[in-house]
VOPAPA-846223 format. One record per residue (C-alpha): residue in three letters; x, y, z. Coordinates in pm, whole numbers, plus 50000, padded with zeros to 5 digits. Example, Ala and Ser with C-alpha at 12.3 -4.5 7.8 and 13.67 -1.06 7.14 Angstrom:
// residues 2
ALA512304955050780SER513674989450714
// end
This chain:
// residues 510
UNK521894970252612UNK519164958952861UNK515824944152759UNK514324980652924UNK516085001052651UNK515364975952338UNK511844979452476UNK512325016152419UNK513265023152085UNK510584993752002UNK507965012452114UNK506515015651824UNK505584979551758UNK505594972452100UNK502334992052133UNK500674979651859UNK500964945051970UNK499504955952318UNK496484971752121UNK495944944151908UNK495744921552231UNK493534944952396UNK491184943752123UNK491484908252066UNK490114904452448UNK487474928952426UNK486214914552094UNK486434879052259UNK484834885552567UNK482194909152460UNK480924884352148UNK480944855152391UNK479424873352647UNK476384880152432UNK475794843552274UNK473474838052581UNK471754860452580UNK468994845352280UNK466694825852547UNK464474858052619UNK462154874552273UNK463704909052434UNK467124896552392UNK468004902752036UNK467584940652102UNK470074937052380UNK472394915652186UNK472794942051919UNK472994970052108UNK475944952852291UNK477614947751940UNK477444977951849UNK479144990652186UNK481664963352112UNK482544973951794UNK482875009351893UNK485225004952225UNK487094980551968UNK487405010151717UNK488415033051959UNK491145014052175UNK492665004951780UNK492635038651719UNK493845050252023UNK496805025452031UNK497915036151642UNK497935075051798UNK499625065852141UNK502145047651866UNK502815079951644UNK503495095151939UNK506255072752047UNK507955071851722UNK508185109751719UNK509705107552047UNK512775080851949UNK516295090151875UNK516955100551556UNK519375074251463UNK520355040551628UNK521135007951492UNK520154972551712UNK521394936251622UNK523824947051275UNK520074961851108UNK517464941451262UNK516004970551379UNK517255005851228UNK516225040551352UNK516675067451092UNK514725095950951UNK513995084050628UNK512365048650839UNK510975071051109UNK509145093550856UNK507485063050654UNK506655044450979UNK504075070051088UNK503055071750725UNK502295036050769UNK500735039151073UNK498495066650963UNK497035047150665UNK496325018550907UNK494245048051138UNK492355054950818UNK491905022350702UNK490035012451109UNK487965043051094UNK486205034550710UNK486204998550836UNK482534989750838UNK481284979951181UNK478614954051062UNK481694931250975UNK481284896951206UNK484144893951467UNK485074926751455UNK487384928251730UNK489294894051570UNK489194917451252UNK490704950951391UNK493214926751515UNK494684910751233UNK494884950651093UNK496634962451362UNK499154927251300UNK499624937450964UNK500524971151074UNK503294954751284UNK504544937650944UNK504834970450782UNK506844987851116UNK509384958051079UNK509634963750683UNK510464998950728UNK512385001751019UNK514804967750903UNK517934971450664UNK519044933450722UNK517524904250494UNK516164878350773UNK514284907750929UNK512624917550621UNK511464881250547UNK509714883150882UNK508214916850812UNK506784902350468UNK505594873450582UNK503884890150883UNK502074915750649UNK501374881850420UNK499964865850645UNK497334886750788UNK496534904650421UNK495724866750334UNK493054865450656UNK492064903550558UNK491434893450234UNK489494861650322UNK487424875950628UNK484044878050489UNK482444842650528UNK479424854850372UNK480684863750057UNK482184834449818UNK484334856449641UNK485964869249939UNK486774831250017UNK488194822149686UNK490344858449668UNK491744849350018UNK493024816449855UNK494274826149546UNK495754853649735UNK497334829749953UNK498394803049708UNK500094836049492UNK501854848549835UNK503104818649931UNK505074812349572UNK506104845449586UNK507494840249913UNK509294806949817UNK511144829549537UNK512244853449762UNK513554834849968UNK515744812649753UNK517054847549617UNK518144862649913UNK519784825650027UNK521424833249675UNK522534867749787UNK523454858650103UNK525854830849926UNK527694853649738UNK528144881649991UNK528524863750296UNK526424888250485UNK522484895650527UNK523164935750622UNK522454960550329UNK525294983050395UNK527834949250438UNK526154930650152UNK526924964249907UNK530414964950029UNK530604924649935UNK529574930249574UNK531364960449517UNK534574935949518UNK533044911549231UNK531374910748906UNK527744902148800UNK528264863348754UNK525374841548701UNK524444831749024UNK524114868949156UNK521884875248869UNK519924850548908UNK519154858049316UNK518944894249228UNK516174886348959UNK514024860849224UNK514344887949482UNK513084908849202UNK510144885049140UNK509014884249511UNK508764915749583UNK507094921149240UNK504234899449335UNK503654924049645UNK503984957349474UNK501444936149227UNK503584947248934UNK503014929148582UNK503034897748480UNK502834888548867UNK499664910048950UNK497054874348886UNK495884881449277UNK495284915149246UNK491954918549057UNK490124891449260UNK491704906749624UNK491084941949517UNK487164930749447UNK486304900949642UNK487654913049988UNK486304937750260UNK486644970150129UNK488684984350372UNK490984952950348UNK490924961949983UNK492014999150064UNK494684987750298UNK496564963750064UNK496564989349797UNK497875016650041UNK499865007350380UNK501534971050200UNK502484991649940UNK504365020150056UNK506214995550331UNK507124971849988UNK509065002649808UNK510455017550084UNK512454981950161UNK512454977349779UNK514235009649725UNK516275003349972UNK517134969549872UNK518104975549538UNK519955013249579UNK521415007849898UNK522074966149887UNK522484959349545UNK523844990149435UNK526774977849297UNK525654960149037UNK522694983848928UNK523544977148590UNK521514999848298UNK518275002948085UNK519275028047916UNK518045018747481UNK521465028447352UNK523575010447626UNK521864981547785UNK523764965548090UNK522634935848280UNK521704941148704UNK518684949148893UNK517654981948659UNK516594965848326UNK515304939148531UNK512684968048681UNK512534985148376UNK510614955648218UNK508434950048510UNK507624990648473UNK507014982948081UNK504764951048116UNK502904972348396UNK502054998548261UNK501234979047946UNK498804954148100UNK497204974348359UNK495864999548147UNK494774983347888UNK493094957748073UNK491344988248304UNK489684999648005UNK487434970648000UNK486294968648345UNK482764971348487UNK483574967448847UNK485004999949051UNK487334977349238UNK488724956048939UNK488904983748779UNK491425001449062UNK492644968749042UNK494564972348682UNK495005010748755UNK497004999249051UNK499064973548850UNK499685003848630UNK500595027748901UNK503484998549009UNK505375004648674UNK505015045648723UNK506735041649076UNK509375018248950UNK510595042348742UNK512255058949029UNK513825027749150UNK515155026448764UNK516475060148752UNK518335055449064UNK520465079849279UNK518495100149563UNK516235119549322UNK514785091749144UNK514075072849515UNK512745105149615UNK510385108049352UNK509175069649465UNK508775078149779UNK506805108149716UNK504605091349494UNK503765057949626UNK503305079249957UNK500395104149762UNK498505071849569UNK498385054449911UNK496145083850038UNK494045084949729UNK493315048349732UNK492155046750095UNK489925076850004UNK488785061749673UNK487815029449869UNK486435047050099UNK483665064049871UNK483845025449725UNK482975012350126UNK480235035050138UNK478695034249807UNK478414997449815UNK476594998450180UNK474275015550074UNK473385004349714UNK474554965349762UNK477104967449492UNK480364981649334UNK480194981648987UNK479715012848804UNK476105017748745UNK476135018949106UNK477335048249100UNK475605066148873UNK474135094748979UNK476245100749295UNK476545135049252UNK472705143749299UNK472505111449605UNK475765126249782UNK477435159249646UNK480235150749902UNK481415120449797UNK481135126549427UNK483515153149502UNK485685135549675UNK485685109849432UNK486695137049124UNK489835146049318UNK490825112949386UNK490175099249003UNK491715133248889UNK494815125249085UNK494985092248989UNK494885103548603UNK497805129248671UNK495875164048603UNK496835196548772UNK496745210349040UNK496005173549252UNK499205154349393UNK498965130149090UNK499745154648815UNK503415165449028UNK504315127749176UNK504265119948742UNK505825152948670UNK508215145348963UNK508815107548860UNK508795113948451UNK511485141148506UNK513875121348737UNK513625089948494UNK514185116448143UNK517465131648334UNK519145098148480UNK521785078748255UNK523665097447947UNK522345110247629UNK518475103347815UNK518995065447767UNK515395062347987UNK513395081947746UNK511915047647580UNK510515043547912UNK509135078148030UNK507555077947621UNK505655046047753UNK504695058548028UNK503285091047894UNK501245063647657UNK499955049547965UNK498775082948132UNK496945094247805UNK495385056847803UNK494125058448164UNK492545091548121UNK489905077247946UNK488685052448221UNK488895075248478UNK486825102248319UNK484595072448236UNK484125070948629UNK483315106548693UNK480955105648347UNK478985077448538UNK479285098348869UNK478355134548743UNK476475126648404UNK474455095548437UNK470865103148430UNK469115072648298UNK466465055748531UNK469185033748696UNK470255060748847UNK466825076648998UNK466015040249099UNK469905043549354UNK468735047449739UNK470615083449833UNK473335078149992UNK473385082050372UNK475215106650596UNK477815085950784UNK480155105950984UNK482995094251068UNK483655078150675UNK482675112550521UNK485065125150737UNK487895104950643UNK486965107350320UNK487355142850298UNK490325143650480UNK492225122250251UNK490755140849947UNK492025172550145UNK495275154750132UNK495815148549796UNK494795183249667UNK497135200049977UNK500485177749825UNK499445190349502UNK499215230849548UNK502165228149799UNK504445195349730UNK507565208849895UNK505325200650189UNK506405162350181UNK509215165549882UNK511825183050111UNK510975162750391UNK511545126850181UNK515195143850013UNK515835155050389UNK515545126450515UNK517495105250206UNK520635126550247UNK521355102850598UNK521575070850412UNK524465059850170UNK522795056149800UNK525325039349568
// end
């Protein structure tokens, strides 16, 4: 194969690379351009007029390059396979790549434009969008690494990228100092896995531990693997950096780490697990416990859904408190992974897919709320509906959805998840789990209502004291649009469902 056709069916990643040069330079150049330009009293006008052209050519070339990119991937083959898995074109990766890439086009059109080095900032977005490509598109172990550590990396400088704020400082650390643990164990279980299979391919490493038992060793990489890719789904008890990243970074860094990271971490978890370590999948059901991979999830889901909503009901802050919800919505999309088979990674697909689109819109009514008022906690958003009908609306369907009530993509991605989970195993071994996680629904109800109470029914004189909340374009916008979304998946799911089971019938599912 010559370099010409590799460049091909990487075109993808190829051109977000280019773009995130390109903006890079322009960012560069037009910031350095306009340091000298302080000597004269009628330069500061000058100086911000050319940031603000910056920042918008910047916006538009990132946006640009993410379109020119969905674009190419529609245009690839449908299947082809490069160095044994490195890089693996199929349906079911093609599909989730421009999902990926779409949420990284939201997430640079509600980024705000006052943010310093904005170019430098689009940048690192559009690298962790390249992360994300490589974690979809890769069924071989040293590829994934790369892709996670990639995505780490630049969610670590997202995170920290507001030198103003403290908080954003210390989140980007702990963040960091989280990760890189995280990263160690991962690691040291796939070496593990690689040891007993011989093999870093999915499909080669399945057919290796089809022809042994469970023994100690394989456990034990199997549950580090596990713990890894726990800490990035931010699944209980490894979610620590989730409340302080969720709150103390930019916003839309905030909405991208809840949304693109994690639909790239269970697509390649799924994947992992039903297509790598199939074999030994093991059980959870109550009446026949078997040890592999699924009990192993099925207590992550458990502690999960547990923790994070019990610990959202005490939250003041908007973002902490989205936080915890998001810890909780990890356990509901294991349960997929725990049911197994094509339905139940279906129904993980479909779901982690419609809560990525409702967090980017909820942090987007978060983005804009706190530019105007200064804040994010939730007598900041009192009132809302009378200061901004638009957003308070948009903000009801994505809390709505996020609770699991009809007719909003929430209430079927549960329905759809609860109901693979009840029918897997014999005699409805999983129905200790789907029991819990009916608990947790009814439990986060009451928080999220909370919201919209503050939102529709706050009337107290903190809320006439609230500035109104400005029109901005282009965040409304996408705002709306994602809100449009999430009610469009839930009047007509087939949409996306038959699309995702489509899609899975091309790949081997043990």
């Amino acid at each position: 194969m010559s370099y010409l056709d590799l460049l091909k069916l990487a075109a993808p990643e190829a051109i977000v690379t280019l773009t995130a040069l390109i903006v890079l330079v322009i960012g560069l150049t037009t910031s350095r351009g306009t340091v000298v330009a302080g000597v004269s009293p009628a330069m500061p006008q000058r100086r911000a007029i050319d940031t603000t052209a910056s920042t918008v050519v910047c916006s538009f070339v990132a946006a640009l390059g993410l379109i020119v990119a969905i674009g190419a991937m529609l245009s690839l083959p449908s299947h082809a396979n490069l160095f044994q898995g490195m890089l693996v074109i199929s349906p079911l990766n093609s599909l989730f790549m421009v999902v990926c890439l779409v949420l990284a086009f939201f997430t640079i059109l509600l980024a705000s434009r006052e943010t310093p080095n904005y170019g430098e900032y689009l940048a690192i977005i559009l690298l962790a969008t390249i992360g994300l490509l490589l974690l979809v598109s890769s069924e071989e172990l040293l590829m994934i690494f790369i892709g996670l550590e990639l995505t780490g990396l630049s969610l670590y400088l997202m995170t920290a990228f507001d030198k103003t704020d403290i908080r954003s400082a210390e989140a980007g650390l702990k963040y960091f100092l989280f990760g890189s643990t995280a990263s160690a164990f991962t690691l040291f279980g796939l070496s593990l896995i690689y040891g007993m299979a011989g093999t870093t391919g999915l499909a080669a490493i399945a057919e290796g531990l089809a022809a042994q038992s469970l023994s100690p060793l394989l456990f034990a990489g199997i549950v580090m693997t596990l713990v890894g890719f726990a800490f990035k789904i931010a699944a209980a008890p490894f979610h620590l950096w989730a409340p302080d990243a969720y709150q103390g970074a930019p916003v839309s860094s905030a909405a991208f780490i809840a949304s693109g990271s994690k639909v790239a971490s269970f697509v390649v978890l799924g994947k992992i697990v039903l297509v790598g370590f199939g074999p030994v999948h093991g059980s959870a059901d109550w009446h026949a416990m078997v040890a592999g991979w699924s009990p192993v999830l099925a207590v992550l889901a458990a502690f999960s859904i547990l923790i994070g909503n019990l610990v959202a009901l005490v939250q003041t802050n908007l973002r902490r408190l989205l936080a915890y919800s998001a810890v909780a919505h990890a356990g509901y999309t294991l349960l997929g992974l725990v049911a197994g088979g094509r339905a139940g990674f279906s129904a993980t697909l479909f779901y982690t897919t419609i809560y990525a689109f409702t967090l980017i819109g909820a942090f987007g009514v978060v983005a804009v709320v706190r530019r105007e008022t200064g804040g994010d906690n939730l007598q900041n958003f009192a009132g809302l509906r009378a200061r901004s009908p638009l957003l308070a609306g948009c903000m009801a369907v994505f809390m709505l959805s996020l609770a699991g009530l009809p007719p909003l993509a929430g209430f079927f991605g549960k329905f759809y998840l609860f109901s693979a989970a009840f029918r897997s195993g014999a005699n409805h071994g999983l129905l200790w789990l789907v029991a819990l996680a009916l608990f947790g629904s009814l439990i986060s109800l009451y928080y999220y209502l909370i919201v919209l109470k503050v939102i529709f029914q706050t009337q107290g004189a903190e809320a006439h004291l609230l500035p109104s909340v400005a029109w901005n374009g282009l965040s409304n916008l996408t705002i709306a649009f994602a809100a449009a979304i999430v009610l469009f998946l839930g009047i007509a799911p087939q949409f996306l469902v038959a699309r995702i089971l489509a899609v899975l019938q091309t790949i081997t599912i043990l």
